[in-house]
mmCIF file as Biopython writes it, N, C-alpha, C and O atoms, coordinates in Angstrom:
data_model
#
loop_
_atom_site.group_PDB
_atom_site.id
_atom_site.type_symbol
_atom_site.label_atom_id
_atom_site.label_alt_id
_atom_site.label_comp_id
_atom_site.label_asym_id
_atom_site.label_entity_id
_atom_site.label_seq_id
_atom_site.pdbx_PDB_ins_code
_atom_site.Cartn_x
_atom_site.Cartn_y
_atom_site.Cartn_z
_atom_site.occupancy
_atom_site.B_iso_or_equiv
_atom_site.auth_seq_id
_atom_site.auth_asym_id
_atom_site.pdbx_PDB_model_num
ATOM 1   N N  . UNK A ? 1  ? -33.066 -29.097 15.867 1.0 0.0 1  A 1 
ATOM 2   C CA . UNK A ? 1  ? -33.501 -27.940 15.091 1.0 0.0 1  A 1 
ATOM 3   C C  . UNK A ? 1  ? -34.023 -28.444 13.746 1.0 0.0 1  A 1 
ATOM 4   O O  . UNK A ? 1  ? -33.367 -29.022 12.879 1.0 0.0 1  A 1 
ATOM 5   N N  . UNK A ? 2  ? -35.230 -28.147 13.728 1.0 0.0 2  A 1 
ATOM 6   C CA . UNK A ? 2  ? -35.663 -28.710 12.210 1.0 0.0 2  A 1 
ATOM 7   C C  . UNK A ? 2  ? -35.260 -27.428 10.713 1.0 0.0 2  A 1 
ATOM 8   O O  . UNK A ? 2  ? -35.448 -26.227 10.525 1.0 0.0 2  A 1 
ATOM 9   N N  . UNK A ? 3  ? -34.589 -28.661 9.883  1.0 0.0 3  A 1 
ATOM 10  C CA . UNK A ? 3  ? -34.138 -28.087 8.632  1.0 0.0 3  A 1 
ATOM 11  C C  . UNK A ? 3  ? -35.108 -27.101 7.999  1.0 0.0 3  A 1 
ATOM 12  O O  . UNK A ? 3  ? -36.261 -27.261 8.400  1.0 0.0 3  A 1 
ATOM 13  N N  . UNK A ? 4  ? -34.926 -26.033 7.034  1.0 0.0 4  A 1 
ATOM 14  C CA . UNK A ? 4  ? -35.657 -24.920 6.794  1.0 0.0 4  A 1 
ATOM 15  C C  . UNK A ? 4  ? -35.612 -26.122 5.067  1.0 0.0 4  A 1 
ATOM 16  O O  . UNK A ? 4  ? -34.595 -26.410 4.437  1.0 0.0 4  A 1 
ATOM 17  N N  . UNK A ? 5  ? -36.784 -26.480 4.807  1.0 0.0 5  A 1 
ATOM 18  C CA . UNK A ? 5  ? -36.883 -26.404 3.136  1.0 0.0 5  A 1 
ATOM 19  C C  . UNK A ? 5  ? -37.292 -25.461 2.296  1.0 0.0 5  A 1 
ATOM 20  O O  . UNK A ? 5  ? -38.169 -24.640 2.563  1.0 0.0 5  A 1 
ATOM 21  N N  . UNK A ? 6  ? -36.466 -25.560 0.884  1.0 0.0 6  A 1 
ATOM 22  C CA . UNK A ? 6  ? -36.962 -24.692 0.169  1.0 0.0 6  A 1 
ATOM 23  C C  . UNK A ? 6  ? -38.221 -23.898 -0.423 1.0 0.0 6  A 1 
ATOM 24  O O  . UNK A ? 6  ? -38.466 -22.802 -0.928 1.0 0.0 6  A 1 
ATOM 25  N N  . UNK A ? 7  ? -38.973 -25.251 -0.022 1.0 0.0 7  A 1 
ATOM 26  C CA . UNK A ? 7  ? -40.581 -25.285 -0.293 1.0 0.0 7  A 1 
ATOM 27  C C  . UNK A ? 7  ? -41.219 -24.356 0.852  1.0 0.0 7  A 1 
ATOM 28  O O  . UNK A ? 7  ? -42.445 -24.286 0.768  1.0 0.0 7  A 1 
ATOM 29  N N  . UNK A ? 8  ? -40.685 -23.685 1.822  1.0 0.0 8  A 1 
ATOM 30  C CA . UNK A ? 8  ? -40.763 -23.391 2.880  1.0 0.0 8  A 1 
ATOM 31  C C  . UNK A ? 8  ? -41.433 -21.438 2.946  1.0 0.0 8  A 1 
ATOM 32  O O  . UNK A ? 8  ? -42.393 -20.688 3.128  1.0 0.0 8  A 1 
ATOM 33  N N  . UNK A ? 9  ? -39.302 -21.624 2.481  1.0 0.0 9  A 1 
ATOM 34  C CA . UNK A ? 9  ? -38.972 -20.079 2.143  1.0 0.0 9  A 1 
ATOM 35  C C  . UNK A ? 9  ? -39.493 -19.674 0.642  1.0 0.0 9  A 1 
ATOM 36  O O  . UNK A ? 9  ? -39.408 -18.471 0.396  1.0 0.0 9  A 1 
ATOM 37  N N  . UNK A ? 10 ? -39.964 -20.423 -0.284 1.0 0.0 10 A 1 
ATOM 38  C CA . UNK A ? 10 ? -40.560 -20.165 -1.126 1.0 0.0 10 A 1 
ATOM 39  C C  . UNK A ? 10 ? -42.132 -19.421 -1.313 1.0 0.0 10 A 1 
ATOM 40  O O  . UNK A ? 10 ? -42.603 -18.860 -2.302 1.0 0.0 10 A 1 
ATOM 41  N N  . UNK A ? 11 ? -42.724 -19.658 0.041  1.0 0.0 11 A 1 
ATOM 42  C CA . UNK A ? 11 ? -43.920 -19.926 -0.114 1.0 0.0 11 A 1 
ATOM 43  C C  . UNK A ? 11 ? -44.097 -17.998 0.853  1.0 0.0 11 A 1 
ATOM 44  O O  . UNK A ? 11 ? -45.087 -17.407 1.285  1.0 0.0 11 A 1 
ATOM 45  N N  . UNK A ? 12 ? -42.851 -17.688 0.824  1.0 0.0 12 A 1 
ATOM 46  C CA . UNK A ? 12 ? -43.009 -16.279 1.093  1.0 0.0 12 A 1 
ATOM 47  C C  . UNK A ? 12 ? -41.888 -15.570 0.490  1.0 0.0 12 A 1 
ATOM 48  O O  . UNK A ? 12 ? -41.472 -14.425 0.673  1.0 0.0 12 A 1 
ATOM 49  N N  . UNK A ? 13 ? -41.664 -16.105 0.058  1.0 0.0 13 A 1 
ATOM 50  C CA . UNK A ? 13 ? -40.016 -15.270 -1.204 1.0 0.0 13 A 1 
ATOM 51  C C  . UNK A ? 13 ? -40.223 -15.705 -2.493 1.0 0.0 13 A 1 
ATOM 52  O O  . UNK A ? 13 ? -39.192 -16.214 -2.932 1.0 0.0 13 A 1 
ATOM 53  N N  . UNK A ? 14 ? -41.307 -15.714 -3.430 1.0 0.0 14 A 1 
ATOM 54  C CA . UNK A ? 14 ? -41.560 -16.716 -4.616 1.0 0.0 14 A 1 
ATOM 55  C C  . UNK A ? 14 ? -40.361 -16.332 -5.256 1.0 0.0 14 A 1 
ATOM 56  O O  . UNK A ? 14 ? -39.537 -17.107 -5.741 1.0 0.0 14 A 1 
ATOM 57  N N  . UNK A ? 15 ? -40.314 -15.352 -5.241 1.0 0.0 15 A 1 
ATOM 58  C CA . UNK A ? 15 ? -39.502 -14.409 -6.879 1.0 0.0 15 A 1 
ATOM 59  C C  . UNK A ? 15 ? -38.032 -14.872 -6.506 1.0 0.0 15 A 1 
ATOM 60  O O  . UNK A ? 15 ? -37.206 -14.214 -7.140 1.0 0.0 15 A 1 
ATOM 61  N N  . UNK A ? 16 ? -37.345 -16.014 -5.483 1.0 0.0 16 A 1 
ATOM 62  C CA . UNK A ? 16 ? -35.451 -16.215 -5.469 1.0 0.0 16 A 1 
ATOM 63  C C  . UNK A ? 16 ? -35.333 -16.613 -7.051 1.0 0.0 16 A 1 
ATOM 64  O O  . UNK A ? 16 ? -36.239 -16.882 -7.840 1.0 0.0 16 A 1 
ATOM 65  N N  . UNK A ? 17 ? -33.948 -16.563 -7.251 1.0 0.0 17 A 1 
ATOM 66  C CA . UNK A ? 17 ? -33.980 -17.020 -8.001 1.0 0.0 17 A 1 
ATOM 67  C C  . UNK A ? 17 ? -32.853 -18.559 -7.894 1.0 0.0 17 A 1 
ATOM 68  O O  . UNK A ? 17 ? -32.660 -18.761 -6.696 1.0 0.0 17 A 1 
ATOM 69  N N  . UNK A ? 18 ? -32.358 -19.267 -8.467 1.0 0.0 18 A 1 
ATOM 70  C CA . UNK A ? 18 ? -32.002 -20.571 -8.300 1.0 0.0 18 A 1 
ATOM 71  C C  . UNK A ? 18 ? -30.870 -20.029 -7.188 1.0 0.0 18 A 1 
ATOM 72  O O  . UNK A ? 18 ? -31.086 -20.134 -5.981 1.0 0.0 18 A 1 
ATOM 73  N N  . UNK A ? 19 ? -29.799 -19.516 -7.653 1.0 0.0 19 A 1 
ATOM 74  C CA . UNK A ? 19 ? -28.785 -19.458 -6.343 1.0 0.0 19 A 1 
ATOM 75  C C  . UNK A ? 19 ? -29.215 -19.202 -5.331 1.0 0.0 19 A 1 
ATOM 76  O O  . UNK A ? 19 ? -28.699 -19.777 -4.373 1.0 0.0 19 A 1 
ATOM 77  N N  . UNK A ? 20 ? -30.231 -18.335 -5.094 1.0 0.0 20 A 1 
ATOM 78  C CA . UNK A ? 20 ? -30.555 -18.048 -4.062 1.0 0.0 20 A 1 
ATOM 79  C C  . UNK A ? 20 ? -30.742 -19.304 -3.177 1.0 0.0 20 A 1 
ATOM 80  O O  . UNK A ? 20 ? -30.048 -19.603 -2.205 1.0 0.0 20 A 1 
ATOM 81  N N  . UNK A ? 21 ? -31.931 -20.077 -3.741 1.0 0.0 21 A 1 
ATOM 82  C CA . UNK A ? 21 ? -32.656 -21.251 -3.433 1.0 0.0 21 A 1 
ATOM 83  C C  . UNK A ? 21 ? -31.225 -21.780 -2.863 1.0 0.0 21 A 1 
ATOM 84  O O  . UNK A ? 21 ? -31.006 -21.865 -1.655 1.0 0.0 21 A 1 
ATOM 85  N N  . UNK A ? 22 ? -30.595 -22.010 -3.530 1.0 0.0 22 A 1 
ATOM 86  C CA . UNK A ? 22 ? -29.203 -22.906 -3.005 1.0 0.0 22 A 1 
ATOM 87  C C  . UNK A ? 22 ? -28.568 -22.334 -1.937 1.0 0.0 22 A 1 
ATOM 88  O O  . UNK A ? 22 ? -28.074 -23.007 -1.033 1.0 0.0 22 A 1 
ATOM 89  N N  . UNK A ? 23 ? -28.551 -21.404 -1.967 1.0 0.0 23 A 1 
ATOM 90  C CA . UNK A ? 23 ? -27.317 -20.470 -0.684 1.0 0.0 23 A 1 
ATOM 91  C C  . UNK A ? 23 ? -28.094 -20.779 0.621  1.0 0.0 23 A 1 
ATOM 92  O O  . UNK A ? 23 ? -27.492 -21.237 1.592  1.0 0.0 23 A 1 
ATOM 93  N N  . UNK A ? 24 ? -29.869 -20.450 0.664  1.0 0.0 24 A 1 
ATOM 94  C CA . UNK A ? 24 ? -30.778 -20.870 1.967  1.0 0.0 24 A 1 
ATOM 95  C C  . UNK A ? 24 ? -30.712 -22.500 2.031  1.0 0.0 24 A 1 
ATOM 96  O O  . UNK A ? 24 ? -30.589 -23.014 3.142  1.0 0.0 24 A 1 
ATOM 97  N N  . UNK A ? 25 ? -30.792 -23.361 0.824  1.0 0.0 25 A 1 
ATOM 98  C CA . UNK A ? 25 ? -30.608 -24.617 1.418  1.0 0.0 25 A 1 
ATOM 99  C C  . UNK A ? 25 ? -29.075 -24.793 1.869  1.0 0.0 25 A 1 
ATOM 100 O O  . UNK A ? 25 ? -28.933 -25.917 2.351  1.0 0.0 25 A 1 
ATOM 101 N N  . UNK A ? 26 ? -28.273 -24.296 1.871  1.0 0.0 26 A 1 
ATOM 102 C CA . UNK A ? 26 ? -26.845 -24.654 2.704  1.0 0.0 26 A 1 
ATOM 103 C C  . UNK A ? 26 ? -26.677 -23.559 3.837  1.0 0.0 26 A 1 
ATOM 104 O O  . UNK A ? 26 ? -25.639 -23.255 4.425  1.0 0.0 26 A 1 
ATOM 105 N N  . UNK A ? 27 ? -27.679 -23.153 3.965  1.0 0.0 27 A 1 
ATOM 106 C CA . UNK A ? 27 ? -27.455 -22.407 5.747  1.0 0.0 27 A 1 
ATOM 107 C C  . UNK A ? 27 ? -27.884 -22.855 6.397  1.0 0.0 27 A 1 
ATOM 108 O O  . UNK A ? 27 ? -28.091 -22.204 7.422  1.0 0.0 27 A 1 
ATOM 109 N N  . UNK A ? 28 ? -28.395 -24.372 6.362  1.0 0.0 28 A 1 
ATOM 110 C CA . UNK A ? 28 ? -28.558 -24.959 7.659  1.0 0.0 28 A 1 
ATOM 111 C C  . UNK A ? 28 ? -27.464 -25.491 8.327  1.0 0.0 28 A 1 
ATOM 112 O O  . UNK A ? 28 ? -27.175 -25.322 9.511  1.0 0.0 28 A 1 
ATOM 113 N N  . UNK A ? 29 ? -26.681 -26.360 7.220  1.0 0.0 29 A 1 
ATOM 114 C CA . UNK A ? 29 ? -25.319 -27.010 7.638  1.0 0.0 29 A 1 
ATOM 115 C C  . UNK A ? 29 ? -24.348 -25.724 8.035  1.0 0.0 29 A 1 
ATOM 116 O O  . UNK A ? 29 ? -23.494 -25.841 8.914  1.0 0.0 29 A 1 
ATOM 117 N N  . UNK A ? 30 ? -24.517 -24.718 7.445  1.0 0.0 30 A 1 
ATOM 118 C CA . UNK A ? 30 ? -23.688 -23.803 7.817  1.0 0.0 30 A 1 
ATOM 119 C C  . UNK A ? 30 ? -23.667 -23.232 9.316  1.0 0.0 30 A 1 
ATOM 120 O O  . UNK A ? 30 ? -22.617 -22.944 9.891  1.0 0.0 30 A 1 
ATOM 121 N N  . UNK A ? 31 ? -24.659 -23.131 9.760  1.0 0.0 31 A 1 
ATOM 122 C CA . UNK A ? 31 ? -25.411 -22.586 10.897 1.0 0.0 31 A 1 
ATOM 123 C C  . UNK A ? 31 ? -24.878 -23.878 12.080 1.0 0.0 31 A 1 
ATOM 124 O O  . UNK A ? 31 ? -24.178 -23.770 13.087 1.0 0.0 31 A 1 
ATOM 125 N N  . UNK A ? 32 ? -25.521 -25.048 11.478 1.0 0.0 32 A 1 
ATOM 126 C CA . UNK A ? 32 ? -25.491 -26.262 12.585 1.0 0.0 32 A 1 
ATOM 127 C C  . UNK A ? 32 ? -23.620 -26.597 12.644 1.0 0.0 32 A 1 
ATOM 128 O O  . UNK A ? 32 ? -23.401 -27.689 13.169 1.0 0.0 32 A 1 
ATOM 129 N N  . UNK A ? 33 ? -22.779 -26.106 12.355 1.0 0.0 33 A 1 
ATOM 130 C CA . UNK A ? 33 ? -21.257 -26.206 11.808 1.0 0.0 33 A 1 
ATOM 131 C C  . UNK A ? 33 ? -21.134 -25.280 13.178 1.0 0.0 33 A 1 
ATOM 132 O O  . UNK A ? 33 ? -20.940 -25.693 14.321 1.0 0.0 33 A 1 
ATOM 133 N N  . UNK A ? 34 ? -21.259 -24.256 12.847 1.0 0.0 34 A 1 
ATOM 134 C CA . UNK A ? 34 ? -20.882 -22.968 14.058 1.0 0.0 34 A 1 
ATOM 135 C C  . UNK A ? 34 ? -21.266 -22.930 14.933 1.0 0.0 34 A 1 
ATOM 136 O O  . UNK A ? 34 ? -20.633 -22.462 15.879 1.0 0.0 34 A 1 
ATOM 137 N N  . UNK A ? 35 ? -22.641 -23.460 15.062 1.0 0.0 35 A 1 
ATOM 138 C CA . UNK A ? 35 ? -23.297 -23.101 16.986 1.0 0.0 35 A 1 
ATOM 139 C C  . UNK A ? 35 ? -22.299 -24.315 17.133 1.0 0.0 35 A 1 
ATOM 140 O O  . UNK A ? 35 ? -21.427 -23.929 17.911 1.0 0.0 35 A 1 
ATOM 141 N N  . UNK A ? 36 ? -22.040 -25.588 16.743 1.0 0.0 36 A 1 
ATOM 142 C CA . UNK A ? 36 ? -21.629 -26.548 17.276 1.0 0.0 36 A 1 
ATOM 143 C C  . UNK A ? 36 ? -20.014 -26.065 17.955 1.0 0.0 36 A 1 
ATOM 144 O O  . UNK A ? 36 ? -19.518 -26.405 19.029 1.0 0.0 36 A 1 
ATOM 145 N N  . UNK A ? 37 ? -19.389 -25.054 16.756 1.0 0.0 37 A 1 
ATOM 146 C CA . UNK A ? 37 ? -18.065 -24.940 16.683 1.0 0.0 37 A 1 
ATOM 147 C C  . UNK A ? 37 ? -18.215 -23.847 18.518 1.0 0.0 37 A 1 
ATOM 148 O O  . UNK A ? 37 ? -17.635 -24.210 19.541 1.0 0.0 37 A 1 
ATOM 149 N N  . UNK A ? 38 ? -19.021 -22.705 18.436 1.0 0.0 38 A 1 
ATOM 150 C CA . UNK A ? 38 ? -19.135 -21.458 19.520 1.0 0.0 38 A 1 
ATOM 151 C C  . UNK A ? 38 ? -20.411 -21.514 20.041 1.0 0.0 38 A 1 
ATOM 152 O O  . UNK A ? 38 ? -20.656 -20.384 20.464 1.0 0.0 38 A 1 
ATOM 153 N N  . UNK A ? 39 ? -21.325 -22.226 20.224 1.0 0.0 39 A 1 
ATOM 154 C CA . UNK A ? 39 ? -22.699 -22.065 20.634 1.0 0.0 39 A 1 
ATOM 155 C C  . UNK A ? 39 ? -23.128 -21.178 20.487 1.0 0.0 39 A 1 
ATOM 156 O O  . UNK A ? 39 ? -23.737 -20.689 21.439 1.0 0.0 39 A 1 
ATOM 157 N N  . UNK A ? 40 ? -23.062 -20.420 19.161 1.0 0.0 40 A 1 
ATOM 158 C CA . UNK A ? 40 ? -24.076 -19.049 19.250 1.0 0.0 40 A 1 
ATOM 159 C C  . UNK A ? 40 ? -25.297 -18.665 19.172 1.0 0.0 40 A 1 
ATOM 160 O O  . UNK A ? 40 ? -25.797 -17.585 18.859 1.0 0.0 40 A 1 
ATOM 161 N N  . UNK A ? 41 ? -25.982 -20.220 19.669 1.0 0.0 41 A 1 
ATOM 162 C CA . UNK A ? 41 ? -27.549 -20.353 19.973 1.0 0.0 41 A 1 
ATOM 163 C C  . UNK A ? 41 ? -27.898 -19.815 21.401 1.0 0.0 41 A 1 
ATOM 164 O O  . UNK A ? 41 ? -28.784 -19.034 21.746 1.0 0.0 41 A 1 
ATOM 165 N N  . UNK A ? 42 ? -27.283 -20.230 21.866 1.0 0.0 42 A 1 
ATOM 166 C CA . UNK A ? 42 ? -27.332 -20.436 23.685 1.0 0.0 42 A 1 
ATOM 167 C C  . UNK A ? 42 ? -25.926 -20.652 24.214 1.0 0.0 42 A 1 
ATOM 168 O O  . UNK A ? 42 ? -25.213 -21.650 24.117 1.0 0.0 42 A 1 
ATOM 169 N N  . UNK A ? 43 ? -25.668 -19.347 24.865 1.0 0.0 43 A 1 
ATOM 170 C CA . UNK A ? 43 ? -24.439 -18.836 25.490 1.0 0.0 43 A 1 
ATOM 171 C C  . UNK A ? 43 ? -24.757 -19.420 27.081 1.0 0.0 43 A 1 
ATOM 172 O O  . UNK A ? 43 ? -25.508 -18.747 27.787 1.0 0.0 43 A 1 
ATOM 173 N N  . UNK A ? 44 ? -24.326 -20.344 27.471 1.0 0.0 44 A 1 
ATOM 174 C CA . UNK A ? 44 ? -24.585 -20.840 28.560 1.0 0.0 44 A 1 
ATOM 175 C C  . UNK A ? 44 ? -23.160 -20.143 30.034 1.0 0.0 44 A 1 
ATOM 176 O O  . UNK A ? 44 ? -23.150 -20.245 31.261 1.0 0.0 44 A 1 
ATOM 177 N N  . UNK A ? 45 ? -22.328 -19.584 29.175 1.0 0.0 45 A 1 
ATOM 178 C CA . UNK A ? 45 ? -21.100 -18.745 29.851 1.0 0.0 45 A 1 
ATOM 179 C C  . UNK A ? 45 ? -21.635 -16.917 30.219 1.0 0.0 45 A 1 
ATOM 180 O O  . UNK A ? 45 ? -21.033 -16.104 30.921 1.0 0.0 45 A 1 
ATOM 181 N N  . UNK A ? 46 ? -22.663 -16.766 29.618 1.0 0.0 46 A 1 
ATOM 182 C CA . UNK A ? 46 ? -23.260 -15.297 29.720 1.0 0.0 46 A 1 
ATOM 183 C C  . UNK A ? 46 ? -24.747 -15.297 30.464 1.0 0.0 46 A 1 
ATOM 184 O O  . UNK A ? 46 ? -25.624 -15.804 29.764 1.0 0.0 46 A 1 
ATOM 185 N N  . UNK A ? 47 ? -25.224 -14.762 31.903 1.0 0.0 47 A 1 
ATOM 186 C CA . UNK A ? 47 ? -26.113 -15.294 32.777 1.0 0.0 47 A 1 
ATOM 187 C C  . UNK A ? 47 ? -25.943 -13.672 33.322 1.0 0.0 47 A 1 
ATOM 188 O O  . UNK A ? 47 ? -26.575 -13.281 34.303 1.0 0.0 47 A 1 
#
């Protein structure tokens, strides 16, 4: 899964302001933490 940069979400959210910027750069690790922990990408138990 490729990382989301700030330069990214900026370039359609100009106006975050710094925390913001920070809270989206730590939802990747946050995100890649949990599918790992429950796979809540792809439920391979639900068909």
């Amino acid at each position: 899964m490729p990382e989301v940069r700030p330069e990214i979400i900026l370039k359609y959210f100009p106006d975050l302001s710094e925390k913001q910027i920070s809270q989206f750069s730590q939802l990747f690790d946050l995100y890649s933490f949990w599918n790992a922990q429950i796979n809540v990408i792809s439920r391979k138990d639900i068909e």
